[in-house]
C-alpha positions in Angstrom: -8.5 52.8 51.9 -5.8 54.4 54.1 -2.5 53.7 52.2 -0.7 55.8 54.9 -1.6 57.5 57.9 -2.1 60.6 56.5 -3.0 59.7 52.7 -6.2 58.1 52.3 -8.5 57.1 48.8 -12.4 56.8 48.7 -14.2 55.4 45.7 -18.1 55.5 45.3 -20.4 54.0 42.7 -24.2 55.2 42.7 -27.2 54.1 40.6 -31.0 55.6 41.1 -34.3 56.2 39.0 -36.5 58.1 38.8 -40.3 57.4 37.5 -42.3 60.6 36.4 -46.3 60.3 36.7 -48.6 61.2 34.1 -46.1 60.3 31.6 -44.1 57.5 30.1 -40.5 58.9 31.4 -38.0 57.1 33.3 -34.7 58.1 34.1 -31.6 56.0 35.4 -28.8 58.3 37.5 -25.4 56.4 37.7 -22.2 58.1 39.2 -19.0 56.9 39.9 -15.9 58.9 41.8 -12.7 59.2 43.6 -11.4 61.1 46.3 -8.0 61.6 47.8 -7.4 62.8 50.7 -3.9 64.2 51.5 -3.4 65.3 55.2 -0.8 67.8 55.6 -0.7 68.1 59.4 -3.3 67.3 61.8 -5.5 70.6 61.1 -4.9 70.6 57.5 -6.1 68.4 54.8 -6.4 68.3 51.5 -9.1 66.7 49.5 -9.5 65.7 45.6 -12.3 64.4 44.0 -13.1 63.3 40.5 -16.7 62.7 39.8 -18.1 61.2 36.6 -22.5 61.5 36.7 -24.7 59.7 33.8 -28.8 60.1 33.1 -30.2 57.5 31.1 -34.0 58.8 30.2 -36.7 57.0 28.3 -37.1 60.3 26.6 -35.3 60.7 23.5 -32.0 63.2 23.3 -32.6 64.0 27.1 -29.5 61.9 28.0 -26.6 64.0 29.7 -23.3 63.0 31.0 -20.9 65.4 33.4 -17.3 65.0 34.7 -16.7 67.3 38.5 -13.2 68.1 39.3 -13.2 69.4 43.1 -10.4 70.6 45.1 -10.6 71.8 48.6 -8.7 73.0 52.3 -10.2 72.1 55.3 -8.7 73.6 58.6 -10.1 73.1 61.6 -8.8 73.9 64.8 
């Protein structure tokens, strides 16, 4: 969503699975995020993201969760 010309938000929801043969596993991927995107002049922006990522496995204690902070330039001329 542009809120201004030169501030824009991105959101993002994922889900995916994953089925292993020659076993009984099955995992579920789900991530969910937000970006900001702050554009100082017309060659320089910068960008924000927060990033949340979840696996759900059949397998017992395998389940992990993350959280991914990102900041970055980009110049381009």
């Amino acid at each position: 969503h542009d809120f201004r010309r030169w501030l824009t938000a991105i959101g993002r929801f994922t889900y995916g699975t994953a089925d292993y043969r020659g076993g009984n596993r099955t995992d579920q991927t789900f991530s969910a995020s937000a970006d900001l995107i702050y554009k100082l002049s017309r060659n320089v922006w910068i960008k924000g993201q927060l990033r949340r990522d979840w696996l759900v496995s059949s397998i017992p204690n395998a389940d992990t969760a993350a959280t991914v902070v990102m900041l970055g330039v980009r110049v381009q001329n």
